[in-house]
mmCIF file of the C-alpha atoms, coordinates in Angstrom:
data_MODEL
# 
_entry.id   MODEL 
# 
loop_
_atom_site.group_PDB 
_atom_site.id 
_atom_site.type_symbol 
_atom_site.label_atom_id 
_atom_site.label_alt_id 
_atom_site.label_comp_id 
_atom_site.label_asym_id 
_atom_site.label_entity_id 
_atom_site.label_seq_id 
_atom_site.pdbx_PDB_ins_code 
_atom_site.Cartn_x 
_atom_site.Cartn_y 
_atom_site.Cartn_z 
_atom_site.occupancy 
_atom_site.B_iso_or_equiv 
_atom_site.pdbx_formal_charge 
_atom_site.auth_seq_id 
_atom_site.auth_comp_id 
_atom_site.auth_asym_id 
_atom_site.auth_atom_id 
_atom_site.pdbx_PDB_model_num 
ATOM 1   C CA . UNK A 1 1   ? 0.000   0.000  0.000   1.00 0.00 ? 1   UNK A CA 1 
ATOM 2   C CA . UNK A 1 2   ? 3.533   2.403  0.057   1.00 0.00 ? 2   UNK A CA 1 
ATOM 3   C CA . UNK A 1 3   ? 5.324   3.241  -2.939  1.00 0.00 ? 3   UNK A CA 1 
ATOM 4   C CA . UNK A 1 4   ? 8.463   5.951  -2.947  1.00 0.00 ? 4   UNK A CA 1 
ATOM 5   C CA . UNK A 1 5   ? 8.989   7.622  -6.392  1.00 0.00 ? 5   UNK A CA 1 
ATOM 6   C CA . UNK A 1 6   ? 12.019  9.036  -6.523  1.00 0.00 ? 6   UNK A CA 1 
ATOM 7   C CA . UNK A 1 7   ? 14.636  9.712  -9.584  1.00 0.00 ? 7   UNK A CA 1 
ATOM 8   C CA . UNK A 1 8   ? 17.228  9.483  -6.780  1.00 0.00 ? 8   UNK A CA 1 
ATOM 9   C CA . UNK A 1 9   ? 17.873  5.452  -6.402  1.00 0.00 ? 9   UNK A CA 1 
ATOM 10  C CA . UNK A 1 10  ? 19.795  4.796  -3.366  1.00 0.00 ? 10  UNK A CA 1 
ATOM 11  C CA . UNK A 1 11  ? 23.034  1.904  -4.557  1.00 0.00 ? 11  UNK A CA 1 
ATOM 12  C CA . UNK A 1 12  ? 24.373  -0.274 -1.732  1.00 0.00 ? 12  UNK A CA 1 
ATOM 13  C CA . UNK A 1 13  ? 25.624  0.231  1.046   1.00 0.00 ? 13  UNK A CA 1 
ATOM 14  C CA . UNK A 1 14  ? 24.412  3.888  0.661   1.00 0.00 ? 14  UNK A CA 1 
ATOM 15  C CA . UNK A 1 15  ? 21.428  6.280  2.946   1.00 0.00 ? 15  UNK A CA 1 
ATOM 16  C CA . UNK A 1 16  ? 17.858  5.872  1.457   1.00 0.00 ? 16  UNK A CA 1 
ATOM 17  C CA . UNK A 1 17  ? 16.784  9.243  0.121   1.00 0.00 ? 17  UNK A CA 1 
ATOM 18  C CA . UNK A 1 18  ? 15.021  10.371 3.057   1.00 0.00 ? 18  UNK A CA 1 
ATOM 19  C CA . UNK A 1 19  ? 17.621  10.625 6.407   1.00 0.00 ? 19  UNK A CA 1 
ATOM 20  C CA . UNK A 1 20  ? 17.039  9.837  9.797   1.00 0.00 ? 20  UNK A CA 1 
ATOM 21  C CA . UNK A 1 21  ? 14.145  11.611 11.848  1.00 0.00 ? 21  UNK A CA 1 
ATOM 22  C CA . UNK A 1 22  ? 13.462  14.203 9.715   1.00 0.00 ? 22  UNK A CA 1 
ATOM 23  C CA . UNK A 1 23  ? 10.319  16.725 9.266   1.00 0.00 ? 23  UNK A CA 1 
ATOM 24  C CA . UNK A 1 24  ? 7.536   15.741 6.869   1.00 0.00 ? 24  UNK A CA 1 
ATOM 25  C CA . UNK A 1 25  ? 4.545   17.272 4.955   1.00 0.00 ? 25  UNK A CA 1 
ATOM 26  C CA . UNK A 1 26  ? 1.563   14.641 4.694   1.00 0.00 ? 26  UNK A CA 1 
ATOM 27  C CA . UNK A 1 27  ? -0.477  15.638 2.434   1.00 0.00 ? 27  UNK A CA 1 
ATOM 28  C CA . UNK A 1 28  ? -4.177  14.071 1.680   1.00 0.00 ? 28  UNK A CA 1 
ATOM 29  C CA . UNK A 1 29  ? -4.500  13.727 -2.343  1.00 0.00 ? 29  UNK A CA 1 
ATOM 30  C CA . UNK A 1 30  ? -7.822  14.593 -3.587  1.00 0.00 ? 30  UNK A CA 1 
ATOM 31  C CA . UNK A 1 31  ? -9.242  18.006 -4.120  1.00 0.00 ? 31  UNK A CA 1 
ATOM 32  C CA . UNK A 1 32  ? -5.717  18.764 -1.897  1.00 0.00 ? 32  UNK A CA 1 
ATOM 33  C CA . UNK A 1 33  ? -3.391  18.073 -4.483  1.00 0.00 ? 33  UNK A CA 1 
ATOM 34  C CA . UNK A 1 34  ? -5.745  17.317 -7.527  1.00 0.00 ? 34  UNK A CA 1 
ATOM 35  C CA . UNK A 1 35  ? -9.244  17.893 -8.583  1.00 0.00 ? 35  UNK A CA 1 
ATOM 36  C CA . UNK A 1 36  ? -11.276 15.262 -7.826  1.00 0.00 ? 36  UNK A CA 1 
ATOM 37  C CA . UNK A 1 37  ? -15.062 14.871 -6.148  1.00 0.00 ? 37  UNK A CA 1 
ATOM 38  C CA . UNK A 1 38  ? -15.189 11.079 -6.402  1.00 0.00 ? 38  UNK A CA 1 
ATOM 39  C CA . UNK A 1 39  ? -12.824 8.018  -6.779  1.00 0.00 ? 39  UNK A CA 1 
ATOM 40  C CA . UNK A 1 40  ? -10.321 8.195  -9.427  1.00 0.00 ? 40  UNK A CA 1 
ATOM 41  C CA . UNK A 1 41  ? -8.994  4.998  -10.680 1.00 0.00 ? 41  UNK A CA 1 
ATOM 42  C CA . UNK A 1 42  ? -7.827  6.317  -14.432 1.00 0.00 ? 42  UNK A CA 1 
ATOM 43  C CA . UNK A 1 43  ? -4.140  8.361  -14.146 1.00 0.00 ? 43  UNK A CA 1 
ATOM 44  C CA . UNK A 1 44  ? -5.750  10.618 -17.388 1.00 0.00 ? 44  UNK A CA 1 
ATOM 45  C CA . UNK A 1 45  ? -7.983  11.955 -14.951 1.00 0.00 ? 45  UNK A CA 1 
ATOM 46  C CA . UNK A 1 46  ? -5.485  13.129 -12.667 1.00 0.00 ? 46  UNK A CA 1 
ATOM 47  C CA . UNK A 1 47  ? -5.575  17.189 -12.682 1.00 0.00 ? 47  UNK A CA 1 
ATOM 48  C CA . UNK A 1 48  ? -3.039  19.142 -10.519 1.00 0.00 ? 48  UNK A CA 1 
ATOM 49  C CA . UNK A 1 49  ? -4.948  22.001 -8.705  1.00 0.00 ? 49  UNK A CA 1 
ATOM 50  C CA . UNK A 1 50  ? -3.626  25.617 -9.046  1.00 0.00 ? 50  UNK A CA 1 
ATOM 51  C CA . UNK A 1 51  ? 0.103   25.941 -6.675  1.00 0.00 ? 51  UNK A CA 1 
ATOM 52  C CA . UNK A 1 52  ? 0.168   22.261 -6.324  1.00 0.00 ? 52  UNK A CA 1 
ATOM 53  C CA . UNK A 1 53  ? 3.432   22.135 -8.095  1.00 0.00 ? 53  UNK A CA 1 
ATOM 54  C CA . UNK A 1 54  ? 4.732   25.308 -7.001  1.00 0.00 ? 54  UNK A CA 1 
ATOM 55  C CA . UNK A 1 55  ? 4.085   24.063 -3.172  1.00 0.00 ? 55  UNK A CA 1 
ATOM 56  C CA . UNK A 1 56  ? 5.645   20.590 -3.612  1.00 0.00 ? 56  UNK A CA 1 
ATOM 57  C CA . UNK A 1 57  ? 8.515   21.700 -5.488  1.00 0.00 ? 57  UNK A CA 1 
ATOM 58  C CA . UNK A 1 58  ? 9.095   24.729 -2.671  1.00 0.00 ? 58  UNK A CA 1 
ATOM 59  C CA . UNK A 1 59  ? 8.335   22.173 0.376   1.00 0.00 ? 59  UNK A CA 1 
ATOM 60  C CA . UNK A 1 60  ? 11.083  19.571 -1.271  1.00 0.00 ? 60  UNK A CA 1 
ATOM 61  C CA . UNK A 1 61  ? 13.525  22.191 -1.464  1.00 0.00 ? 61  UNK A CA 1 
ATOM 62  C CA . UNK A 1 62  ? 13.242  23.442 1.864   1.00 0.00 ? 62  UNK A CA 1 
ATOM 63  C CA . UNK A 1 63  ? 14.121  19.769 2.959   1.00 0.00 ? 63  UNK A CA 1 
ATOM 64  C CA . UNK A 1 64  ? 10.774  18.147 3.865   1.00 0.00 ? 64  UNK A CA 1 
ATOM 65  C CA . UNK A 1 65  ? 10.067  14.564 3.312   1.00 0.00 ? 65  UNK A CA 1 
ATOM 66  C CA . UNK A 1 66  ? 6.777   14.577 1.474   1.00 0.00 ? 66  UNK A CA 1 
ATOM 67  C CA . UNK A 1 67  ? 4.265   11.909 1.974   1.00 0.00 ? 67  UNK A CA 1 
ATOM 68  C CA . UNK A 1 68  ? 0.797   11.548 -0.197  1.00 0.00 ? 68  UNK A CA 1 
ATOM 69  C CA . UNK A 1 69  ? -1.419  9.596  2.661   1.00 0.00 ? 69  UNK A CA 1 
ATOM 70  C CA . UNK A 1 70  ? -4.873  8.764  1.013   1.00 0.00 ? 70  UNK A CA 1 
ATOM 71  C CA . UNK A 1 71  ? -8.229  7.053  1.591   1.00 0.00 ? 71  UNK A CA 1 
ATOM 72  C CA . UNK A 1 72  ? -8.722  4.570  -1.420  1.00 0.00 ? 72  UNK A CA 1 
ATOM 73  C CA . UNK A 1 73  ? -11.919 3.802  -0.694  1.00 0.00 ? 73  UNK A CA 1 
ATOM 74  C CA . UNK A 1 74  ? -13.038 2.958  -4.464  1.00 0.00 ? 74  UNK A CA 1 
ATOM 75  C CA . UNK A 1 75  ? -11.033 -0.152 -4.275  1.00 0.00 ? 75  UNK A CA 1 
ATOM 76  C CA . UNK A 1 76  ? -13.350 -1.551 -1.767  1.00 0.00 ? 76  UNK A CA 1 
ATOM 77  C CA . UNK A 1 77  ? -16.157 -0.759 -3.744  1.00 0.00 ? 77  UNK A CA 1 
ATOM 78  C CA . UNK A 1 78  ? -15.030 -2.413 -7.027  1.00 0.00 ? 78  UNK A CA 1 
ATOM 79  C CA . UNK A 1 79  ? -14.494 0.626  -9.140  1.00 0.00 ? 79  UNK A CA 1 
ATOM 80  C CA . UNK A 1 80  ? -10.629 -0.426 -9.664  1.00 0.00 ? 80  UNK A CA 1 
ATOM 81  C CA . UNK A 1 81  ? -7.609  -2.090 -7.973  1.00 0.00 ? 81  UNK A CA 1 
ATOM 82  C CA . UNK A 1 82  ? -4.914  -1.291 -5.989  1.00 0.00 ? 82  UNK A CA 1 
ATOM 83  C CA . UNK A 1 83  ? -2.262  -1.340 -9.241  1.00 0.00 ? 83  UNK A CA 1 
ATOM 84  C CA . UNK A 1 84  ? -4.372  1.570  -11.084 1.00 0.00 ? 84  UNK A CA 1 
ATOM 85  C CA . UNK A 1 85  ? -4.179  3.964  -7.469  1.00 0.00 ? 85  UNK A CA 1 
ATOM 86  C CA . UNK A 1 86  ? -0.253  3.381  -8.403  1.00 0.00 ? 86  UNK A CA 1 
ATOM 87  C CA . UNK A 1 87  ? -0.469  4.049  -11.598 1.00 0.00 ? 87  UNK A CA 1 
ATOM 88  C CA . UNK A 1 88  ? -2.508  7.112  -10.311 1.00 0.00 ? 88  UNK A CA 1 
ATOM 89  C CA . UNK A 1 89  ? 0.233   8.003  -8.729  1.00 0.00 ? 89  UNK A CA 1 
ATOM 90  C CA . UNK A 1 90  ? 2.786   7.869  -10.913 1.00 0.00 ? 90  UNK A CA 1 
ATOM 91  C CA . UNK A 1 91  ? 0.814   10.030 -13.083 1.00 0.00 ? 91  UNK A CA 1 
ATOM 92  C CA . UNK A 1 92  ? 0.951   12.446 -10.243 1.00 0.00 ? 92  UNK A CA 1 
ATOM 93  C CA . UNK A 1 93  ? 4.066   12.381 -9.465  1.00 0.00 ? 93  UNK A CA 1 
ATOM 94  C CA . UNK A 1 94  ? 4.879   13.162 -13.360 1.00 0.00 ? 94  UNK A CA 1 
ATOM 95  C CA . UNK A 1 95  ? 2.927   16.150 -12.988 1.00 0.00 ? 95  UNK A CA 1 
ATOM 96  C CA . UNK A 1 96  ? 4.334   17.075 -9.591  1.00 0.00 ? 96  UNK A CA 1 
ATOM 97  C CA . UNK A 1 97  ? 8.242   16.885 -10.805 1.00 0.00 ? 97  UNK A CA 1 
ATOM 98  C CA . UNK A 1 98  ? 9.741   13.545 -11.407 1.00 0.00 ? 98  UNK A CA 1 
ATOM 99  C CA . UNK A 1 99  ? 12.443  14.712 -9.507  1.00 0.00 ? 99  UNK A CA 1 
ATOM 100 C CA . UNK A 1 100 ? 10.940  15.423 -6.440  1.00 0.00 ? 100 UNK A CA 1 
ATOM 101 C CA . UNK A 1 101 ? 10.880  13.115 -3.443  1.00 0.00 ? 101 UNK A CA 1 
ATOM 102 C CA . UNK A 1 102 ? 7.562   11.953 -2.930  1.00 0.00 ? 102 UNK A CA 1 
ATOM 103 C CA . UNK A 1 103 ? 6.212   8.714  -0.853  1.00 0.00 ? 103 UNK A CA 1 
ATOM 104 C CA . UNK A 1 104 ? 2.770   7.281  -1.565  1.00 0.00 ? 104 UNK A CA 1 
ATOM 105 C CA . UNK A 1 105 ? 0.534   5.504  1.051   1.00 0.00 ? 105 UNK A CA 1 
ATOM 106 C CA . UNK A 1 106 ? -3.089  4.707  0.655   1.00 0.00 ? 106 UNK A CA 1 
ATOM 107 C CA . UNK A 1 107 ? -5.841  2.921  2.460   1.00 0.00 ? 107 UNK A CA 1 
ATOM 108 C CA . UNK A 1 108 ? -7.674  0.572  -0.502  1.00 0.00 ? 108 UNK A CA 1 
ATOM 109 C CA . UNK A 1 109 ? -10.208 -0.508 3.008   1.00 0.00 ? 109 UNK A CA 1 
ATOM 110 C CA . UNK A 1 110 ? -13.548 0.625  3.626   1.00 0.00 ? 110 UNK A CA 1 
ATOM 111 C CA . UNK A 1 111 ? -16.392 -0.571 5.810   1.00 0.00 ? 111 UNK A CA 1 
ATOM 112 C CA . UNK A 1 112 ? -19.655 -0.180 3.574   1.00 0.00 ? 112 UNK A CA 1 
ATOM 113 C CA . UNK A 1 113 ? -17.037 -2.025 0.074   1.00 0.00 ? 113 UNK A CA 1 
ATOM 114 C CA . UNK A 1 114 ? -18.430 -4.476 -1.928  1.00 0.00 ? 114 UNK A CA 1 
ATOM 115 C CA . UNK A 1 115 ? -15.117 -6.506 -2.746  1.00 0.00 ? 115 UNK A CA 1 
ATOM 116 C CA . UNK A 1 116 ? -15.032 -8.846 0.408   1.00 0.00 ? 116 UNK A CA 1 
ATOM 117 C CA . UNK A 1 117 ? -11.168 -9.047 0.798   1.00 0.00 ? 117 UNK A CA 1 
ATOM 118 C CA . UNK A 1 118 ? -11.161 -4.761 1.245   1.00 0.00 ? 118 UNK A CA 1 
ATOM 119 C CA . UNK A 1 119 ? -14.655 -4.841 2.981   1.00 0.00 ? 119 UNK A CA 1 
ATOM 120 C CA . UNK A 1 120 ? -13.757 -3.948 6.449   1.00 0.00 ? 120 UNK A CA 1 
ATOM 121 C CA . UNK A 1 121 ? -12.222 -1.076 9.202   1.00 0.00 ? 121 UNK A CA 1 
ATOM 122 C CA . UNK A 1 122 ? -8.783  -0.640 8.937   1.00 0.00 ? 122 UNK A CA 1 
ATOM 123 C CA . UNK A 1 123 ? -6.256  1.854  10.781  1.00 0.00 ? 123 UNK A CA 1 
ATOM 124 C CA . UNK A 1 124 ? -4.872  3.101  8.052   1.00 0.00 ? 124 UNK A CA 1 
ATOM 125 C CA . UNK A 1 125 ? -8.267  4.911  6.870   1.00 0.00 ? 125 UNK A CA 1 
ATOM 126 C CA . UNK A 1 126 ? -8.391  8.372  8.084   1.00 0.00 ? 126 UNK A CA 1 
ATOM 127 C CA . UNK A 1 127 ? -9.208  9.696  10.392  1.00 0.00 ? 127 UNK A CA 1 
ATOM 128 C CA . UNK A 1 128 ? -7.289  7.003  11.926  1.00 0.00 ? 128 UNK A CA 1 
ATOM 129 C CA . UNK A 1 129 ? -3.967  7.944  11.800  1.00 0.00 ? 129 UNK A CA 1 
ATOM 130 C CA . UNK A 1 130 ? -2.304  4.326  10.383  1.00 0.00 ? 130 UNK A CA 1 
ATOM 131 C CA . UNK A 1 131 ? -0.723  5.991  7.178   1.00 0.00 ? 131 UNK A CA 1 
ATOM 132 C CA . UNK A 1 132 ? 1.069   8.607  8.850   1.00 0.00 ? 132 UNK A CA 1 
ATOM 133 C CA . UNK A 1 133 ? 2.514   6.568  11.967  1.00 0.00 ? 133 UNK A CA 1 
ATOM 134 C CA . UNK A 1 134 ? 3.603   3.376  9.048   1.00 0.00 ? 134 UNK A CA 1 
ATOM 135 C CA . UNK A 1 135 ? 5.455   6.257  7.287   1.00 0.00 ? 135 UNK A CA 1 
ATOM 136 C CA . UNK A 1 136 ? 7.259   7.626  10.468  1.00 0.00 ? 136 UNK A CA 1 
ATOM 137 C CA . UNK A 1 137 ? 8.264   4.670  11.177  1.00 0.00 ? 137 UNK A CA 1 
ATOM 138 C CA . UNK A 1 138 ? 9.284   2.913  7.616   1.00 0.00 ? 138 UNK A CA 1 
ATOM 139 C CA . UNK A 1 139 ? 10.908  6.528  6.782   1.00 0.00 ? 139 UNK A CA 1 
ATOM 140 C CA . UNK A 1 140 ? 12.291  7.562  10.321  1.00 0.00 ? 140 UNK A CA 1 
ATOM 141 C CA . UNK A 1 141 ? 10.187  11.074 10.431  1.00 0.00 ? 141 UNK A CA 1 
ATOM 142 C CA . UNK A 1 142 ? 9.524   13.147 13.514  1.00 0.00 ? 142 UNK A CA 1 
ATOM 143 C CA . UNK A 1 143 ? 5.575   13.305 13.763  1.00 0.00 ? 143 UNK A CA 1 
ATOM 144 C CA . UNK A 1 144 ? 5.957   16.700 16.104  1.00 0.00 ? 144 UNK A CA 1 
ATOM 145 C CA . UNK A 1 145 ? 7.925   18.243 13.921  1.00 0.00 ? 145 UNK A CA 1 
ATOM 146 C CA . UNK A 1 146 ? 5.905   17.466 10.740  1.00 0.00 ? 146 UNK A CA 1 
ATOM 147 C CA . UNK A 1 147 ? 2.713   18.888 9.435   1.00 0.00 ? 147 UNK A CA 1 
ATOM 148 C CA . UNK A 1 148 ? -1.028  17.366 7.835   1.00 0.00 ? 148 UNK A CA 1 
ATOM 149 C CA . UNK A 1 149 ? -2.504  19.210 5.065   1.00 0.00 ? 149 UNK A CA 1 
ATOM 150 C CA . UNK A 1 150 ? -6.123  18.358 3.654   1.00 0.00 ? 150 UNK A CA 1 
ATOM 151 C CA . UNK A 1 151 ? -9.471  19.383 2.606   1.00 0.00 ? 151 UNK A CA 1 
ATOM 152 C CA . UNK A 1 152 ? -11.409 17.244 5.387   1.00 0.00 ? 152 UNK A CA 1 
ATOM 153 C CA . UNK A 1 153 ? -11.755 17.587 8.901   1.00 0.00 ? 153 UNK A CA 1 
ATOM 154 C CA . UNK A 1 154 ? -10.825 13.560 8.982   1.00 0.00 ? 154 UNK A CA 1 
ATOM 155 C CA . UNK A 1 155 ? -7.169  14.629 7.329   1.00 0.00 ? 155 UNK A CA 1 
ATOM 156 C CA . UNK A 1 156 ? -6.428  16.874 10.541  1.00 0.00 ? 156 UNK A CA 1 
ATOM 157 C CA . UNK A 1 157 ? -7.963  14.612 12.977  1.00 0.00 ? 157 UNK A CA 1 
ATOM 158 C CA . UNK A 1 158 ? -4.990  11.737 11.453  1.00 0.00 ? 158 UNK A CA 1 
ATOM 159 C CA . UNK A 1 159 ? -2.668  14.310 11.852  1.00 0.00 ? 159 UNK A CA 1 
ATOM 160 C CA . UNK A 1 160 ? -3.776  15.667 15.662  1.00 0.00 ? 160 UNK A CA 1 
ATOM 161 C CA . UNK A 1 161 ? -3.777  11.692 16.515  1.00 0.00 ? 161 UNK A CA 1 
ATOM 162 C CA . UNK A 1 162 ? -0.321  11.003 15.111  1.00 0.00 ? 162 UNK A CA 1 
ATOM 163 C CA . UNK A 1 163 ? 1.282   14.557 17.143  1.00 0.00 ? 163 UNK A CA 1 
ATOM 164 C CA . UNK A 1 164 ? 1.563   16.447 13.882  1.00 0.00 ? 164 UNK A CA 1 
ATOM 165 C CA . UNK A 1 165 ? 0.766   20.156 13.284  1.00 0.00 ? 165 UNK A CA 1 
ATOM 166 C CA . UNK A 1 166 ? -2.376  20.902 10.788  1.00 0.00 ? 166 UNK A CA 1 
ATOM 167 C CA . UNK A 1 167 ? -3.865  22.889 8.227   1.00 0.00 ? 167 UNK A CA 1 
ATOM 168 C CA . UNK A 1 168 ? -6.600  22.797 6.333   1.00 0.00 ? 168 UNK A CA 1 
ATOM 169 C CA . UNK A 1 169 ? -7.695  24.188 3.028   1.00 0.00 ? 169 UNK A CA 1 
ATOM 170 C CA . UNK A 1 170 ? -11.064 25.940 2.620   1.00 0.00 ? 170 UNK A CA 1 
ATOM 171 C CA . UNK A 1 171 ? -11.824 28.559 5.067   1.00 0.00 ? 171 UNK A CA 1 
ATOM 172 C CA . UNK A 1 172 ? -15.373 27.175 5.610   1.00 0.00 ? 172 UNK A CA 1 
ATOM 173 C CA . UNK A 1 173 ? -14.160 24.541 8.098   1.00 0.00 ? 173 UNK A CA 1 
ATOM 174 C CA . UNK A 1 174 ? -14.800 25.691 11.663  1.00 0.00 ? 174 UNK A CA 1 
ATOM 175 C CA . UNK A 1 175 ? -11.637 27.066 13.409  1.00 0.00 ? 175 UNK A CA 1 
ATOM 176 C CA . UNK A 1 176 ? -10.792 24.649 15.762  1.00 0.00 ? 176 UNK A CA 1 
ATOM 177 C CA . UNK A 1 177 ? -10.665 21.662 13.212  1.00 0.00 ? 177 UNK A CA 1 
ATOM 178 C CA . UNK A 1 178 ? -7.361  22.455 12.537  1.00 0.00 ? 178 UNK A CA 1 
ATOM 179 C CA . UNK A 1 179 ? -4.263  24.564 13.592  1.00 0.00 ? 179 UNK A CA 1 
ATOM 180 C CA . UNK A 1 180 ? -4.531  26.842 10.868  1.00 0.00 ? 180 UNK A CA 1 
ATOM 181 C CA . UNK A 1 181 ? -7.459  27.218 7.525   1.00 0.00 ? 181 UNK A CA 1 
ATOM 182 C CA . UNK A 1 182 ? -5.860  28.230 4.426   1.00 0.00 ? 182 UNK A CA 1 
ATOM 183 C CA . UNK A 1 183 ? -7.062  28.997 0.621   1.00 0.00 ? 183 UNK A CA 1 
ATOM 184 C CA . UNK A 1 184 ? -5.324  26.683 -1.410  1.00 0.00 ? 184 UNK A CA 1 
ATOM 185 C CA . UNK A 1 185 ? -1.971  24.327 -1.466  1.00 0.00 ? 185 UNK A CA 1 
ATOM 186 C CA . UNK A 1 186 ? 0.502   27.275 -2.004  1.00 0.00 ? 186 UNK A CA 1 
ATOM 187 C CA . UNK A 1 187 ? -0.962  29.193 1.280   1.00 0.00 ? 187 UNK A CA 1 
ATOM 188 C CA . UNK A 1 188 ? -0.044  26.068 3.228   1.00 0.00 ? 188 UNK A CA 1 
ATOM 189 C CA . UNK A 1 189 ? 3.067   25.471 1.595   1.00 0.00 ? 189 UNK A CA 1 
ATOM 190 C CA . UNK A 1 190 ? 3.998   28.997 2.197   1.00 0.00 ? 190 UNK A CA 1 
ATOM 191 C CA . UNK A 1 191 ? 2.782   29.245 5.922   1.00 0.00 ? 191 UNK A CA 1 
ATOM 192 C CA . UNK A 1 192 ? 4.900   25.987 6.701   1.00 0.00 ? 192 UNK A CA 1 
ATOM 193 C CA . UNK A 1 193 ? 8.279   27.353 5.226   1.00 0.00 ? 193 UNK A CA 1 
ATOM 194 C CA . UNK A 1 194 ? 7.788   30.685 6.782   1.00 0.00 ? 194 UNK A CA 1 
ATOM 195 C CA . UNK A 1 195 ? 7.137   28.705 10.072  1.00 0.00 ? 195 UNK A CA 1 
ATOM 196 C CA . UNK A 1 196 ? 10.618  28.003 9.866   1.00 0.00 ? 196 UNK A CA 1 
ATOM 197 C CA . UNK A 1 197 ? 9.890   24.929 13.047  1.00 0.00 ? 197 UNK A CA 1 
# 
């Protein structure tokens, strides 16, 4: 359910390409990083959202480890498999810059699925906070010094129950759902870096 895409390859006997305990961004995919209402299963349909780019490429250079963390959902239901959410995701990490540093965890589970073998709880399904604490752990990050972005109240929930900061975009959401509301991907790029933390 992890993938890393990275142009960087580590050879042997040599660090990984993220080092030991450092900050991350998680970041929840849809309508956070691309535009999409419903599940997405086709990597032609993936569509960057305005500063999505600009905010990944600025968050990788300030030395975050960057971490997509995503409910899957439609694999439950039938509407496609595990392989096309990767190739999903290779799509947007095309778009994103192929030479950025990006690590991709998902959650295919959901209680109400129709596929029997995804049909089920799971705590990697936000707002459980599964994704973020398998990716601390498989990529040695330091959850209070790292951050949550999403769109849902469920993507700062994962990140208050793992010990990471928040921020959500849409200023709609009531004020204490997260640490800070933003207006798009950019804002919260930009608030983190000038956080400086």
């Amino acid at each position: 359910m992890q993938v890393i895409l990275s142009n960087e390859q580590p050879s042997a006997g040599q660090p990984g390409i993220f080092n030991t305990m450092q900050k991350a961004v998680f970041i929840d995919r849809d309508n956070t990083l691309i535009l999409n209402d419903g599940d997405l299963g086709d990597p032609d349909g993936v569509v960057l959202l305005d500063g999505a780019a600009e905010g990944i490429r600025s968050l990788d250079e300030a030395g975050f480890v960057l971490v997509v963390v995503t409910n899957q959902g439609g694999v439950a239901r039938g509407r496609y498999g595990e392989d096309d959410v990767r190739l999903v995701h290779e799509r947007l990490h095309e778009l994103l810059g192929p030479e950025r540093r990006v690590a991709f965890y998902f959650c295919p589970y959901h209680p109400e699925g129709s596929v029997e073998a995804y049909t089920r709880e799971h705590p990697w399904r936000k707002p459980a906070p599964g994704m973020l604490l398998a990716a601390a752990e498989e990529l040695d990050l330091e959850l209070t010094r790292s951050w949550m972005i999403g769109d849902q109240v469920r993507d700062a929930e994962a990140g208050r129950s793992a010990g990471c900061r928040t921020i959500l975009i849409g200023e709609d959401h009531p004020v204490e759902a997260a640490d800070h509301l933003v207006v798009d991907f950019g804002a919260a790029a930009r608030l983190i870096i000038e956080d400086g933390s």
